[in-house]
C-alpha positions as CSV (number, residue, x, y, z in Angstrom):
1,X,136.0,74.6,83.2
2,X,133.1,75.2,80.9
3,X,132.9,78.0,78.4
4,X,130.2,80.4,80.0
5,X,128.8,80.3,75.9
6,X,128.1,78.2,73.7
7,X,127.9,79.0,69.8
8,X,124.6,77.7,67.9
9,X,123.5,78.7,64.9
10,X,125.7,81.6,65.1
11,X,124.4,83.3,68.1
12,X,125.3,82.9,71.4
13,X,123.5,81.4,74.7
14,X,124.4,81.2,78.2
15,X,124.9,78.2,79.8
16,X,121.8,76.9,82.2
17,X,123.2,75.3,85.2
18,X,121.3,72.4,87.3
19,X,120.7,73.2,90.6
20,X,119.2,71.5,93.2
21,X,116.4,73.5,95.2
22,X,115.1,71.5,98.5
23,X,112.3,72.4,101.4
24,X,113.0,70.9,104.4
25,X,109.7,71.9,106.8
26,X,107.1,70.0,105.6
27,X,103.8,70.7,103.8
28,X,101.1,68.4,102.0
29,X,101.7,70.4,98.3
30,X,105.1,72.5,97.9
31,X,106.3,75.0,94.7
32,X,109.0,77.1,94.3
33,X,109.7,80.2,92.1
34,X,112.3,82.9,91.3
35,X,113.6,85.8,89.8
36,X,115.3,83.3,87.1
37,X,111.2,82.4,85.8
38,X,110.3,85.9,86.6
39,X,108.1,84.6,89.1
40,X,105.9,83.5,86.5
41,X,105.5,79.7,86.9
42,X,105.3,77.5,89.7
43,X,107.3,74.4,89.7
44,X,106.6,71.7,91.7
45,X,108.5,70.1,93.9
46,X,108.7,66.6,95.3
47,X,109.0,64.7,98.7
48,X,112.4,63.0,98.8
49,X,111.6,59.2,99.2
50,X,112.1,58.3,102.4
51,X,111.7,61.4,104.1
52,X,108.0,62.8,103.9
53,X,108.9,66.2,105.2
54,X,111.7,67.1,102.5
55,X,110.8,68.5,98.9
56,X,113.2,68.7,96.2
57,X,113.2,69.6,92.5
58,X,115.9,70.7,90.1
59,X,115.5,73.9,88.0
60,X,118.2,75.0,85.1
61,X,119.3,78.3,85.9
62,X,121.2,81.0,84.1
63,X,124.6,82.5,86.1
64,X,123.8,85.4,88.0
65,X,122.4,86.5,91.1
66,X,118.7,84.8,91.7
67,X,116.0,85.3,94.5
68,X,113.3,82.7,95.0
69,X,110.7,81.7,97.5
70,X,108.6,78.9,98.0
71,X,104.8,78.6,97.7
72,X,103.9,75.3,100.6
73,X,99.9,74.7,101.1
74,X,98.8,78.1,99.7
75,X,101.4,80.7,101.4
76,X,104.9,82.2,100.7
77,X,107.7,80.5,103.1
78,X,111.6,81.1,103.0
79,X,113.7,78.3,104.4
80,X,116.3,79.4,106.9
81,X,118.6,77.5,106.8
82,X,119.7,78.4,103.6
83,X,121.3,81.8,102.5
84,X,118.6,85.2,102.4
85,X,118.1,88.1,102.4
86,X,115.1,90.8,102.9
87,X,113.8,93.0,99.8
88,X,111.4,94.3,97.9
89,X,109.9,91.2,97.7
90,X,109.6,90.5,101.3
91,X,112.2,87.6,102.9
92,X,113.4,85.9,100.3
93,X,115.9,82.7,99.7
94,X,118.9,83.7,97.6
95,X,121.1,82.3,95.5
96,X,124.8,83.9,93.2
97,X,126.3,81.2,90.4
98,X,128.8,82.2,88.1
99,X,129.6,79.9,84.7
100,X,132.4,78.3,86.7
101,X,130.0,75.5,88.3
102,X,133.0,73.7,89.7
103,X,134.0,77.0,91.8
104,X,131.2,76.0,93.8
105,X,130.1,73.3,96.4
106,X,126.9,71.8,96.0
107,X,125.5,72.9,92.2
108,X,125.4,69.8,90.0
109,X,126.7,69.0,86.9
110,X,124.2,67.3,84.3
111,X,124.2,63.5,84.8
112,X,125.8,64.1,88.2
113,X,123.5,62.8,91.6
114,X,122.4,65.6,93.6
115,X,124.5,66.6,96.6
116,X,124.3,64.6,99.4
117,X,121.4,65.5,102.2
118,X,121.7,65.6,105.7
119,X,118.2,64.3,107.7
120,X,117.9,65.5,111.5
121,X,114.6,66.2,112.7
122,X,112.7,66.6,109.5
123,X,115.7,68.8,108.1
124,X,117.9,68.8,105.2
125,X,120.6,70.9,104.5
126,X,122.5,71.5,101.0
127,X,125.1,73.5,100.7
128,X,124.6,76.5,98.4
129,X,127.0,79.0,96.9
130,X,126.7,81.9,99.2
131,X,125.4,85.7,98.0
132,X,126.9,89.1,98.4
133,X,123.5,91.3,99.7
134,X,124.6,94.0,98.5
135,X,125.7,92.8,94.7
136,X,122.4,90.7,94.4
137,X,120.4,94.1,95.4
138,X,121.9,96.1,93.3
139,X,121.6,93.5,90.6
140,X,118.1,92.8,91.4
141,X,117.3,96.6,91.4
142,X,118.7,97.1,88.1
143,X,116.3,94.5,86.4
144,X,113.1,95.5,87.8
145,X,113.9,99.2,86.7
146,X,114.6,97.8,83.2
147,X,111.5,95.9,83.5
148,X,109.6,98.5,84.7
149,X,110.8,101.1,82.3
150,X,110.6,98.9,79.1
151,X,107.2,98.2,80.3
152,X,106.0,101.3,80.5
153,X,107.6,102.4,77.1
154,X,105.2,100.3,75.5
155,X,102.0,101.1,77.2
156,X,102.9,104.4,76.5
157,X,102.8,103.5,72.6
158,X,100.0,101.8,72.5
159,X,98.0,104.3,73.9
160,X,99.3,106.7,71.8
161,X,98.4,104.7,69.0
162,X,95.0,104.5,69.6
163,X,91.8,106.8,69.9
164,X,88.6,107.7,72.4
165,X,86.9,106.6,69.3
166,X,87.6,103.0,69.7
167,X,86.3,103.1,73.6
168,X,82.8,103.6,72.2
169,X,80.4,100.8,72.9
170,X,78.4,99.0,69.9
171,X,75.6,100.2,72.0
172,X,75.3,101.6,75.3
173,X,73.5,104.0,78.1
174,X,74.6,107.3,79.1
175,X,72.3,109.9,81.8
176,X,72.8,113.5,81.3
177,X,70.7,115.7,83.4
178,X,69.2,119.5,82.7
179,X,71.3,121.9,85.1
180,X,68.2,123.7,86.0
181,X,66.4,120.0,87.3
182,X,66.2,120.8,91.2
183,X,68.9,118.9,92.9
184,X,66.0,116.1,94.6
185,X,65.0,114.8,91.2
186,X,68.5,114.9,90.4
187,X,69.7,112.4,93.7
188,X,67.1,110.2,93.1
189,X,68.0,109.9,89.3
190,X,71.3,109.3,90.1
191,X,70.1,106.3,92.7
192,X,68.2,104.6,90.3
193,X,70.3,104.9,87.2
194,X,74.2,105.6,88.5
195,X,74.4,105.0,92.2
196,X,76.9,107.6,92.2
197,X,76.3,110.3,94.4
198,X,74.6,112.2,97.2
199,X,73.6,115.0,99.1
200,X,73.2,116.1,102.7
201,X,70.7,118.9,102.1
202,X,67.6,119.3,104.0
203,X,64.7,118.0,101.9
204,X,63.2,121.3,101.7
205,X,66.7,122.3,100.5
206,X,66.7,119.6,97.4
207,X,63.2,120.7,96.8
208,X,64.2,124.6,95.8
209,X,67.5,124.4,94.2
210,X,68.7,123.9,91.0
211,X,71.7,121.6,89.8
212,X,73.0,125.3,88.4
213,X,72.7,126.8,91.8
214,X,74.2,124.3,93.5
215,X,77.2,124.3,91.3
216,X,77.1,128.1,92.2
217,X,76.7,126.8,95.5
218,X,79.9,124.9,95.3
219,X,82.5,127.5,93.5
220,X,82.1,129.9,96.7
221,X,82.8,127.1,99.5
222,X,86.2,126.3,97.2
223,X,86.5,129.9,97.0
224,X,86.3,129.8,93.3
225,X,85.2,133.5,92.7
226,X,86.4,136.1,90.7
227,X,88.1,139.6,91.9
228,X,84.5,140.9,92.0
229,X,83.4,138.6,94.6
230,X,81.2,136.2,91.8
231,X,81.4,132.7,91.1
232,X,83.2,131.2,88.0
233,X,82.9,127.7,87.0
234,X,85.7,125.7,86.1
235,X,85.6,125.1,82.3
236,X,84.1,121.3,81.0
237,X,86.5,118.9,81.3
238,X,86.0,116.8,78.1
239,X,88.0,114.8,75.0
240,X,86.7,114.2,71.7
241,X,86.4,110.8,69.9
242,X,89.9,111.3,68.1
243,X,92.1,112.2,70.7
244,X,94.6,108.8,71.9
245,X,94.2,107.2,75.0
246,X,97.5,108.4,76.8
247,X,96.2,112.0,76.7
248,X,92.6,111.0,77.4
249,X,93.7,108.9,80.5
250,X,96.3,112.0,81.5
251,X,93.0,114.4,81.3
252,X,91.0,112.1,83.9
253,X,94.0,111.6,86.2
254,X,95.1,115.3,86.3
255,X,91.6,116.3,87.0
256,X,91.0,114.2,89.6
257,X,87.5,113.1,87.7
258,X,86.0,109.4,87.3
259,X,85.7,109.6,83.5
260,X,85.0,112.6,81.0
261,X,82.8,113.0,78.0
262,X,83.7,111.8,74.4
263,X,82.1,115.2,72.4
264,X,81.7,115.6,68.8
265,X,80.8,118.7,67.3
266,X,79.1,118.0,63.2
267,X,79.8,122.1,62.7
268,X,83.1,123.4,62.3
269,X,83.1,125.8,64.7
270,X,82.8,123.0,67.5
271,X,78.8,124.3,68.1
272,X,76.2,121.7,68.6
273,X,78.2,119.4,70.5
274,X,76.8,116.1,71.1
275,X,77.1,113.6,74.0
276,X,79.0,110.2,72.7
277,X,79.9,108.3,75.5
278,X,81.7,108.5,78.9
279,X,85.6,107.7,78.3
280,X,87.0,105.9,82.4
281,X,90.3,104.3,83.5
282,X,88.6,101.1,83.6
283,X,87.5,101.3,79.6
284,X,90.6,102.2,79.0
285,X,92.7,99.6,81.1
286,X,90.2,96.6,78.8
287,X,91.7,97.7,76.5
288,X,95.3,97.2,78.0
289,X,94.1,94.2,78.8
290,X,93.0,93.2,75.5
291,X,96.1,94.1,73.1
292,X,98.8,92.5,75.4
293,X,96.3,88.9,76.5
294,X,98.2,87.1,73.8
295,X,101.5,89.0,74.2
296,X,101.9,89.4,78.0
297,X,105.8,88.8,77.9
298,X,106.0,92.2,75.9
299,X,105.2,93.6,79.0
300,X,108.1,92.1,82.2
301,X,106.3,94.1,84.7
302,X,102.9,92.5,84.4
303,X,104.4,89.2,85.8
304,X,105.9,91.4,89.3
305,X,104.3,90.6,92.4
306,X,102.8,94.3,92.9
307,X,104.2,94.0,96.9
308,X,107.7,94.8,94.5
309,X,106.7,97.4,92.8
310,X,105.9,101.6,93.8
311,X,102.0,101.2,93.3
312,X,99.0,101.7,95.3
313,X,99.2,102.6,99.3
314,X,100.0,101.0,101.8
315,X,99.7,100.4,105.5
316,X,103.2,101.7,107.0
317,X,105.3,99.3,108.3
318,X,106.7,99.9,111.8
319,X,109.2,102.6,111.8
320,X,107.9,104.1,108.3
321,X,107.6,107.7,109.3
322,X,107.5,109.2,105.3
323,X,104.6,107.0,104.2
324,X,100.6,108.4,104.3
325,X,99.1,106.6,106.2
326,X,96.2,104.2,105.1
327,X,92.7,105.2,106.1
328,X,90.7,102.6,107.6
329,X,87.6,102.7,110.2
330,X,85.5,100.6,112.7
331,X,81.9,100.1,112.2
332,X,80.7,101.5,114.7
333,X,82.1,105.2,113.6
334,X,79.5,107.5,113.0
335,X,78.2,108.0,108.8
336,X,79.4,112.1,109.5
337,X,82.7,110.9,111.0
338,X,82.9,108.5,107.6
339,X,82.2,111.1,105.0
340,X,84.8,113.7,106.6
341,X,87.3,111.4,106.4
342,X,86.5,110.3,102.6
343,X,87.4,114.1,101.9
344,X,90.1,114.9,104.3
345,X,92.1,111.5,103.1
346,X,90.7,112.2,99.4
347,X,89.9,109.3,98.4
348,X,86.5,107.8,97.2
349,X,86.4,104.5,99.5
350,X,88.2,103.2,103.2
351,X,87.8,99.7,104.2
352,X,86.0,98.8,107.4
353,X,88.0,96.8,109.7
354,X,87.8,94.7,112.8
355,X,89.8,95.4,116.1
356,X,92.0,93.3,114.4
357,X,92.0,95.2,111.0
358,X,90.9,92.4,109.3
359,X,88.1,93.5,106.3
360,X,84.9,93.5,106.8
361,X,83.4,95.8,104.7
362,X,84.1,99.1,102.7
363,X,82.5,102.3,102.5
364,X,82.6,104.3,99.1
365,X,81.4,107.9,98.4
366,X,79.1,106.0,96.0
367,X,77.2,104.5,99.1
368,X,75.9,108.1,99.9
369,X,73.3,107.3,97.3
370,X,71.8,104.5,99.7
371,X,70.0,106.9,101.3
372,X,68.0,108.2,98.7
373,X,66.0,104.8,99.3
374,X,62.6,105.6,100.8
375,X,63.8,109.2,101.5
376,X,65.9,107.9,104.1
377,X,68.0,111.1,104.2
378,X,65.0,112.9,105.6
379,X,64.9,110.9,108.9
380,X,68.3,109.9,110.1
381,X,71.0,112.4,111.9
382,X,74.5,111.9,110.1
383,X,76.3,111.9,113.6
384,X,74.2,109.1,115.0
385,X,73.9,106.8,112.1
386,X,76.9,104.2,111.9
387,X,78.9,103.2,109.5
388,X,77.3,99.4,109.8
389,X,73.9,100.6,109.6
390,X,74.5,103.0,106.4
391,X,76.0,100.0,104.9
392,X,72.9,97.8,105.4
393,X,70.8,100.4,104.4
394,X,72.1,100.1,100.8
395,X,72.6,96.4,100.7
396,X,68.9,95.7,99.6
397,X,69.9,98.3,96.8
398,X,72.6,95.9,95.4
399,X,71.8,92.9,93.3
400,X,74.0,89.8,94.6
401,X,76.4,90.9,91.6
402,X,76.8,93.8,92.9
403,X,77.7,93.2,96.3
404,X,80.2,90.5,95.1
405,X,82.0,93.0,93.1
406,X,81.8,95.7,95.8
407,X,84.9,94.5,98.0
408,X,87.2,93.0,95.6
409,X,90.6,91.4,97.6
410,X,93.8,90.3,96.4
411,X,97.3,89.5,98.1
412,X,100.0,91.4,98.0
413,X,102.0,88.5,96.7
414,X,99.5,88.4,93.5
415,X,101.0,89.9,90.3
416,X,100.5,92.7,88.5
417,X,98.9,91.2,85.7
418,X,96.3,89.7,88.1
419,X,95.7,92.9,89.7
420,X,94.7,94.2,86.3
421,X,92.8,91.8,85.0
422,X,90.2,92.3,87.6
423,X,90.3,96.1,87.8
424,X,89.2,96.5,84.0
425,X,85.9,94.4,85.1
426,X,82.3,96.7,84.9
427,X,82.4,98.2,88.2
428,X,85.9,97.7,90.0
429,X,87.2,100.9,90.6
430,X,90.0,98.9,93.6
431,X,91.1,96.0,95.3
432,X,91.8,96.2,98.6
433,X,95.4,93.9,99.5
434,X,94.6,91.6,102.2
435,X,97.2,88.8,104.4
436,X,95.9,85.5,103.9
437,X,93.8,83.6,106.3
438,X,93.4,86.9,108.4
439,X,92.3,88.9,106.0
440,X,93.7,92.1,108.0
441,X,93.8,95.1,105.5
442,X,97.6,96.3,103.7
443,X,97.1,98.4,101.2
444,X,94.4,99.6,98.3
445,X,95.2,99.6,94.8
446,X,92.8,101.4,93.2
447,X,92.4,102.3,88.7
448,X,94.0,105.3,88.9
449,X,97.1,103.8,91.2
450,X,97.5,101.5,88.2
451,X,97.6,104.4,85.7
452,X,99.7,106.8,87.8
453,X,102.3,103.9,87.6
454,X,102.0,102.8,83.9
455,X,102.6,106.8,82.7
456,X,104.9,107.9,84.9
């Protein structure tokens, strides 16, 4: 029996063992991947000559307990006729060696021919050492906490680390709007510059009041009035330039806010203050992005598939009872029936879906804007207008850019790392998880999923 160790240059390594990893069912181009590569790399695997339909590759893995999948013409596949198990990671193939390779049946010693292979229709089995569920699990649990917690330890630093200051653009644009400009200038500003929000006002209505009185307007529905019966507002949420990231990020999240304004007061008494730039999730998550490019493996979690990990929601499985479910709508629902949905779920966007709940489109709180084209609010009823006609009434106000980054899609297979990536792009605020080839909607994974995840 071989030591499980072996000394070199005073340190010790554990011993990589060959193993033999074979797909038996076919397919024109076949990869593999595991919990022993972190599911970072896809190695490819070869037909066995002589039989067309079996891959095969060998992989040097550490002793322990090891899930793995394989990746055939573009989608996920277990075989089963070899040992697994279902987890976090869906069904997966699964696999327990100790250092003793001779304890089991079927892993190869270097310079030793692969077990033999037994071909009946288009199959092959190999015998592999068998797994305790319950050890791997626990096993398997214990890592991606570690991974998870380590990961988030040093997020957590670097934001710390750095300021709002750095988030400030060599150049840039911001609007900011007099609170006494009547509300209908106001919607139409915000069409043409931010496409970023709406009203449902008569026009008459947007005519008379003011963006002051409509705040007003705004603390008595929420029943934000003092013990005298009058209106307060809720104080400015805001950061300055020097405060770090972590606490800026914290400020948007626990406020339930977009993004909040980098101030800088020249007086010492914090008068004057001026307008420096507006500090988001997604400027923030760049710059993530940015520090760990060239150091990724600082960071385990990144390299997850984020179906593994507590992020985002999801569509319940059946039998899920505990889990909110995940708004969706058909096209045909009426624009009134969309927007009371948008607030009762509180969110800012729900996917439109087929009778199939495949994606077909998705409707944002942003899309209210839409209608400010050609006054369009002025001649269409909210309770007759559908969800597929609002939706092409705004798609002449999107440039083709836009209305490719509009419904951003990923699978639920993709990892982290991917997921990220795309949401610190200008303008992707989520990515709606889709199945492959179907396309039917499970889940949304939006900026501030990511950052409720990274600092918890």
């Amino acid at each position: 029996m071989e030591s499980a160790v072996r000394e070199s240059s005073g340190g010790v390594s554990p011993v990589l063992i060959p193993m033999l990893f074979v797909w038996p069912c076919g397919g024109t181009s076949v990869f593999m991947s595991g919990s022993f590569n972190r599911w970072s790399q896809l190695l490819p695997m070869s037909p066995v000559e002589g039989c067309p339909m079996v891959f095969q590759t060998i992989c040097s893995i550490p002793p322990g307990c090891h899930q793995y999948k394989f990746f055939v013409d573009g989608e996920w596949r277990h075989d089963e006729h070899q040992p697994y198990m279902t987890s976090e990671f869906g069904i997966v193939n699964t696999i327990f060696l100790t250092s003793e390779r001779n304890s089991f049946s079927g892993v190869p010693a270097p310079n030793v021919p692969p077990p033999p292979m037994d071909v009946d229709n288009n199959e092959a089995s190999v015998h592999l050492p068998q797994v305790s569920g319950s050890t791997f699990t626990e096993a398997a649990g214990t890592i991606l906490e570690a991974d998870i917690i380590a990961s988030r330890l040093r997020v957590s630093a670097f934001l710390s680390a750095h300021t709002a200051y750095e988030l400030l653009p060599e150049s840039g644009k911001v609007v900011a709007l007099d609170i006494n400009l009547p509300v209908k200038q106001a919607f139409h500003i915000l069409y043409e510059q931010l496409t970023n929000r709406g009203s449902n006002l008569a026009e008459e209505e947007l005519e008379t009041h003011t963006i002051s009185a409509w705040k007003e307007g705004k603390a008595y529905l929420k029943r934000q009035v003092d013990e005298q019966g009058r209106a307060f507002s809720k104080p400015l949420v805001h950061v300055g330039p020097d405060d770090n990231l972590k606490d800026v990020a914290l400020k948007i999240l626990q406020n339930n806010v977009a993004s909040v304004p980098v101030l800088h007061s020249p007086s010492n008494d914090g008068s004057f203050q001026q307008l420096l730039h507006m500090a988001s999730l997604s400027g923030i998550l760049k710059c993530i992005c940015r520090y760990f490019r060239s150091c990724s493996s600082s960071l385990p979690v990144l390299q997850l598939p984020i179906c593994t990990i507590p992020i985002g929601t999801w569509v319940p499985k059946i039998g899920e009872s505990n889990r909110r479910p995940l708004a969706m709508m058909r096209p045909n629902a009426s624009l009134s029936s969309a927007l009371n949905l948008l607030i009762e779920a509180q969110v800012s966007s729900i996917p439109v879906v087929d009778e199939n709940d495949s994606l077909l489109d998705i409707y944002s709180r942003s899309d209210i804007t839409a209608l400010a084209k050609d006054k369009s609010y002025t001649r269409i009823s909210l309770n007759e207008m559908t969800v597929h006609q609002a939706l092409q009434l705004g798609q002449d106000s999107y440039c083709s850019f836009e209305l490719s980054r509009r419904c951003q899609m990923c699978l639920k297979s993709d990892s982290l790392h991917k997921v990220i990536e795309r949401l610190a792009n200008p303008g992707v605020r989520r990515l709606i998880v889709v199945e492959a080839g179907s396309k039917r909607v499970e889940g949304i994974i939006s900026l501030s999923d990511v950052f409720k995840f990274l600092l918890s």
